[in-house]
PyMOL CGO cylinders between C-alpha atoms (Angstrom):
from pymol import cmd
from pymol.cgo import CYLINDER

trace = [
    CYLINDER, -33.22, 6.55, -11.16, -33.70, 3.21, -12.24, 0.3, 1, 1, 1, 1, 1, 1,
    CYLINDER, -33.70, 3.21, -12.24, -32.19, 0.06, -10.28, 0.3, 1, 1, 1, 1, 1, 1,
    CYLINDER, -32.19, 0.06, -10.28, -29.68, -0.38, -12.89, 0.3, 1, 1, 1, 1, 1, 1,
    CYLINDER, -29.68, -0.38, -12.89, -28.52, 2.82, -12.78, 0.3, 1, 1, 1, 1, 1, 1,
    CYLINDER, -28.52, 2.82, -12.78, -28.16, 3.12, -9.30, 0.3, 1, 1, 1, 1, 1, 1,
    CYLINDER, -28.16, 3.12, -9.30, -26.49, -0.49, -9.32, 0.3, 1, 1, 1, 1, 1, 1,
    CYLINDER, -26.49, -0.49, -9.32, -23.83, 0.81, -11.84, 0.3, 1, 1, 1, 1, 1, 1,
    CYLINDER, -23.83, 0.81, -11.84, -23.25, 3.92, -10.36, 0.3, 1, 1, 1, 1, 1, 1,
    CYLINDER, -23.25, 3.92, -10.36, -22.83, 1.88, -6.91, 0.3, 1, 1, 1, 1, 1, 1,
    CYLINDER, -22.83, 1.88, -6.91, -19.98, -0.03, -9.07, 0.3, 1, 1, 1, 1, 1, 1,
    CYLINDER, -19.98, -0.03, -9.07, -18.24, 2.85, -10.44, 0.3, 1, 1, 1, 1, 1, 1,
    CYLINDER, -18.24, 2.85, -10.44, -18.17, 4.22, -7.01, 0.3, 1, 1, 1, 1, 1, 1,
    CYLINDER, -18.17, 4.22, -7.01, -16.92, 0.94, -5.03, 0.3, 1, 1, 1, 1, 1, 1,
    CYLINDER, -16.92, 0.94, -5.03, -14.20, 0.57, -8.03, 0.3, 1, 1, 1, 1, 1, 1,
    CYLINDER, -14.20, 0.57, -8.03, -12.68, 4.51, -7.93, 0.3, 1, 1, 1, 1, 1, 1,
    CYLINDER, -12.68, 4.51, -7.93, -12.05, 3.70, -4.24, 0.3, 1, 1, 1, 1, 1, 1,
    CYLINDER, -12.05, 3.70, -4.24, -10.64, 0.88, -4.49, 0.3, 1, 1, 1, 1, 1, 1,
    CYLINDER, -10.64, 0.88, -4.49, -8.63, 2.54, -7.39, 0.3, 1, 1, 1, 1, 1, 1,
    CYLINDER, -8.63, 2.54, -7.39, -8.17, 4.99, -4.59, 0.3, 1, 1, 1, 1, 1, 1,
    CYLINDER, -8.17, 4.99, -4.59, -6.77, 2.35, -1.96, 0.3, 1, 1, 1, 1, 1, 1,
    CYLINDER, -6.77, 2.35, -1.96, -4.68, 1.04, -4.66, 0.3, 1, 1, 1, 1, 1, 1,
    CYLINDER, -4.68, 1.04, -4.66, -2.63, 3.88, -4.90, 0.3, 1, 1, 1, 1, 1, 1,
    CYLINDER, -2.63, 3.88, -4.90, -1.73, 4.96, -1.83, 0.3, 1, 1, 1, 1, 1, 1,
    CYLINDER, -1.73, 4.96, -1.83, -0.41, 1.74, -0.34, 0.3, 1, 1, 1, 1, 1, 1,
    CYLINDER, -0.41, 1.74, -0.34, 1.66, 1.54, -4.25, 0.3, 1, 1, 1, 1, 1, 1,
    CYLINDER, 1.66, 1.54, -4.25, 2.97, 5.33, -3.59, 0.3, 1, 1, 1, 1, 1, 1,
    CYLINDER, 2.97, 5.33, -3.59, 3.70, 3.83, 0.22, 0.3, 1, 1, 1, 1, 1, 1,
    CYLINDER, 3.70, 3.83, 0.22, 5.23, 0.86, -1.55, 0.3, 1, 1, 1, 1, 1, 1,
    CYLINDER, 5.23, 0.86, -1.55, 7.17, 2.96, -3.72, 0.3, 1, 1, 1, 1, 1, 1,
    CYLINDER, 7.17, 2.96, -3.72, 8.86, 5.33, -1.17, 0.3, 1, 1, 1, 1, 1, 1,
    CYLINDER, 8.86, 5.33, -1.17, 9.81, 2.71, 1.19, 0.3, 1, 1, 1, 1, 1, 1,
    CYLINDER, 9.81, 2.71, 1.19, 11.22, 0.04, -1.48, 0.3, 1, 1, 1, 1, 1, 1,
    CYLINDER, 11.22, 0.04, -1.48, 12.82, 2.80, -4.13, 0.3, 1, 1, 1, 1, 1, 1,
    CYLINDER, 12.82, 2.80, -4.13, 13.38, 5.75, -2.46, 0.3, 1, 1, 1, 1, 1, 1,
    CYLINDER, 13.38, 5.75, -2.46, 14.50, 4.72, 0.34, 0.3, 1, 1, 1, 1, 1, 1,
    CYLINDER, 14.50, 4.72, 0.34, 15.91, 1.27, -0.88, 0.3, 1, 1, 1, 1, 1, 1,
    CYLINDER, 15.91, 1.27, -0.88, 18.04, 3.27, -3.65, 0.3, 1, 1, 1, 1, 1, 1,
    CYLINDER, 18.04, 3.27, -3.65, 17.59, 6.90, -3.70, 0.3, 1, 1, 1, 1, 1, 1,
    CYLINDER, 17.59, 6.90, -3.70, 18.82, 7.70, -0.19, 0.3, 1, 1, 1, 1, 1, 1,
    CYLINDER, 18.82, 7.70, -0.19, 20.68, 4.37, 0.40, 0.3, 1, 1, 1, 1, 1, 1,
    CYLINDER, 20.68, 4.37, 0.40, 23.94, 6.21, 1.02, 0.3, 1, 1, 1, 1, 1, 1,
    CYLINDER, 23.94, 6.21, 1.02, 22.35, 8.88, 4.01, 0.3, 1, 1, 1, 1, 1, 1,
    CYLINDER, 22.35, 8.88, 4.01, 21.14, 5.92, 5.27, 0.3, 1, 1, 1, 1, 1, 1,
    CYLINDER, 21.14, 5.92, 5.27, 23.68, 3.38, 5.35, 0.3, 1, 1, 1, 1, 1, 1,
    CYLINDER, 23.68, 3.38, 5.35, 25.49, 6.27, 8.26, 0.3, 1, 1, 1, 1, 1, 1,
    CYLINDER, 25.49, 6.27, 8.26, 23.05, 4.45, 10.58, 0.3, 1, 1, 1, 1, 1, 1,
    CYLINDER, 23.05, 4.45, 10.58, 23.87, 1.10, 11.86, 0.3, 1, 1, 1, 1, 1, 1,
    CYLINDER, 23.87, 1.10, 11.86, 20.88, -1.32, 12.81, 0.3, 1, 1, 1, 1, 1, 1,
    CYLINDER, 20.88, -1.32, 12.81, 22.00, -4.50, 14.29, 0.3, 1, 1, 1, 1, 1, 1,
    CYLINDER, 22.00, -4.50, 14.29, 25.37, -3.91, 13.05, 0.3, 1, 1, 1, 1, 1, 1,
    CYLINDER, 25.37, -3.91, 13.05, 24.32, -3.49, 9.29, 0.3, 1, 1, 1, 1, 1, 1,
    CYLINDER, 24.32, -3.49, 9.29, 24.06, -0.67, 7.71, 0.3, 1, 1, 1, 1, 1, 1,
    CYLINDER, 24.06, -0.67, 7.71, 20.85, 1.18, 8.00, 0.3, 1, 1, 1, 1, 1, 1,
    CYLINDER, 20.85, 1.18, 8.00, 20.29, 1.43, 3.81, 0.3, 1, 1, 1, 1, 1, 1,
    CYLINDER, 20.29, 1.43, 3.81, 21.27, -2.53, 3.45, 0.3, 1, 1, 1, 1, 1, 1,
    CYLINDER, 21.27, -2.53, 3.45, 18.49, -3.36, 6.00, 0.3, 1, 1, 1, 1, 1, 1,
    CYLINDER, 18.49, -3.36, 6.00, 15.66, -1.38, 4.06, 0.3, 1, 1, 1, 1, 1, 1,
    CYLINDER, 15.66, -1.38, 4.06, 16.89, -2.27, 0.62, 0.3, 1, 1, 1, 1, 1, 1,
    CYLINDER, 16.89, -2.27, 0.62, 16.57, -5.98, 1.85, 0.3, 1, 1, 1, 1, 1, 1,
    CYLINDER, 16.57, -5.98, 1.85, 14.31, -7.09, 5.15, 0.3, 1, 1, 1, 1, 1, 1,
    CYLINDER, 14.31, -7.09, 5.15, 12.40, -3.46, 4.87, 0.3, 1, 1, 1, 1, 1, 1,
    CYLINDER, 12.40, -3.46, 4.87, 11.25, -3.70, 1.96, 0.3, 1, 1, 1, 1, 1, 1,
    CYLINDER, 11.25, -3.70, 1.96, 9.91, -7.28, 2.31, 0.3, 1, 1, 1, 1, 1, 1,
    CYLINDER, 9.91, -7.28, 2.31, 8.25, -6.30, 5.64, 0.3, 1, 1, 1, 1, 1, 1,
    CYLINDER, 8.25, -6.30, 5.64, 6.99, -3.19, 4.62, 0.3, 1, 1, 1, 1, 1, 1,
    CYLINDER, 6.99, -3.19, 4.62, 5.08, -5.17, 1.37, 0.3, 1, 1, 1, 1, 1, 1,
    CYLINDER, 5.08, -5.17, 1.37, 3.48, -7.95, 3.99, 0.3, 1, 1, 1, 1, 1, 1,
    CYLINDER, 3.48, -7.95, 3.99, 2.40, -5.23, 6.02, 0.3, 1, 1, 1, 1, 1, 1,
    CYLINDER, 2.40, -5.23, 6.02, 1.11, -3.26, 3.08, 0.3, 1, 1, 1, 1, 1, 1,
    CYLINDER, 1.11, -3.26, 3.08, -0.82, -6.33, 2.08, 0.3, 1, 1, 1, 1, 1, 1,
    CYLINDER, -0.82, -6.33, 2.08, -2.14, -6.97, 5.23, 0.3, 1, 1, 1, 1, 1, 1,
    CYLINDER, -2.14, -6.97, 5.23, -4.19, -3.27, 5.20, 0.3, 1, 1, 1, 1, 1, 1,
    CYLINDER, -4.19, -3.27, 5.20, -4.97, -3.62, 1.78, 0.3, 1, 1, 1, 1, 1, 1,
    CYLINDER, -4.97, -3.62, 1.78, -6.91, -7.03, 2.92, 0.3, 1, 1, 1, 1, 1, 1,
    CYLINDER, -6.91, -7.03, 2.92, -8.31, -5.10, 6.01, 0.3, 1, 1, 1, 1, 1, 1,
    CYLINDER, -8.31, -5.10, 6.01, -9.35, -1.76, 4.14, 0.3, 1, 1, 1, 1, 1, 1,
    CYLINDER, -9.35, -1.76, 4.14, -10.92, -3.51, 1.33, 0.3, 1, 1, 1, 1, 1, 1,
    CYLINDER, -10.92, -3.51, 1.33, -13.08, -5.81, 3.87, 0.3, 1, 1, 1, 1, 1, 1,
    CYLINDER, -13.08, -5.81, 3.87, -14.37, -2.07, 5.01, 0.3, 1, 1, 1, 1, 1, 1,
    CYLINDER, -14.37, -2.07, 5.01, -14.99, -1.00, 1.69, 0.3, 1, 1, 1, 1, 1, 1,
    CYLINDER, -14.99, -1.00, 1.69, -17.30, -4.37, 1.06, 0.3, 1, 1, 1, 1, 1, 1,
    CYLINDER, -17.30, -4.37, 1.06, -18.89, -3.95, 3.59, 0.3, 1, 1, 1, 1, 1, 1,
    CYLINDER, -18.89, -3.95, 3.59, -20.06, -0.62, 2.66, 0.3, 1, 1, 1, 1, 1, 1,
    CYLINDER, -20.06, -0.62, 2.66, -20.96, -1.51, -0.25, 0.3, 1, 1, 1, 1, 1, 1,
    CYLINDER, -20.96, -1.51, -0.25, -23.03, -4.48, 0.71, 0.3, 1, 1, 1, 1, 1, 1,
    CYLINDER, -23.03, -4.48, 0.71, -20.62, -6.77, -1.29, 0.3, 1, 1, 1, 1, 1, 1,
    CYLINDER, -20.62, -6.77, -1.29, -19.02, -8.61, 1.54, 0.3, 1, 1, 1, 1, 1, 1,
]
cmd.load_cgo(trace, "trace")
């Protein structure tokens, strides 16, 4: 195989799983801003969390929390994935 080759089949490789990555933490994203958030807002709001109800606190403060976290291990598992690929 020649060293292009290789090289672009290294590429294709790095960019499905980062496609991969991608994808989960969006599904993750998903579930915790608009399921939760919307879907099952009215289950939820029968829990009280600091005197809120539970739904108001993850259509609002969750789902901003849950996105900086979510950002935070996309940063961390794409610094793994350079460095497996050498492109760090």
């Amino acid at each position: 195989m020649s060293e292009r080759a290789k090289e672009r089949g290294d590429t294709r490789a790095y960019w499905r799983a980062n496609l991969r990555i991608m994808a989960g933490l969006l599904t993750i994203w998903f579930i915790g801003s608009y399921v939760l958030g919307i879907f099952f807002v009215e289950p939820l709001n029968t829990v009280r969390l600091g005197g809120f109800p539970m739904g108001f606190w993850v259509a609002h403060q969750g789902s901003i929390v849950l996105f900086v976290v979510l950002v935070l291990v996309y940063a961390l598992m794409m610094d793994r994935l350079d460095r497996r690929y050498g492109v760090d």
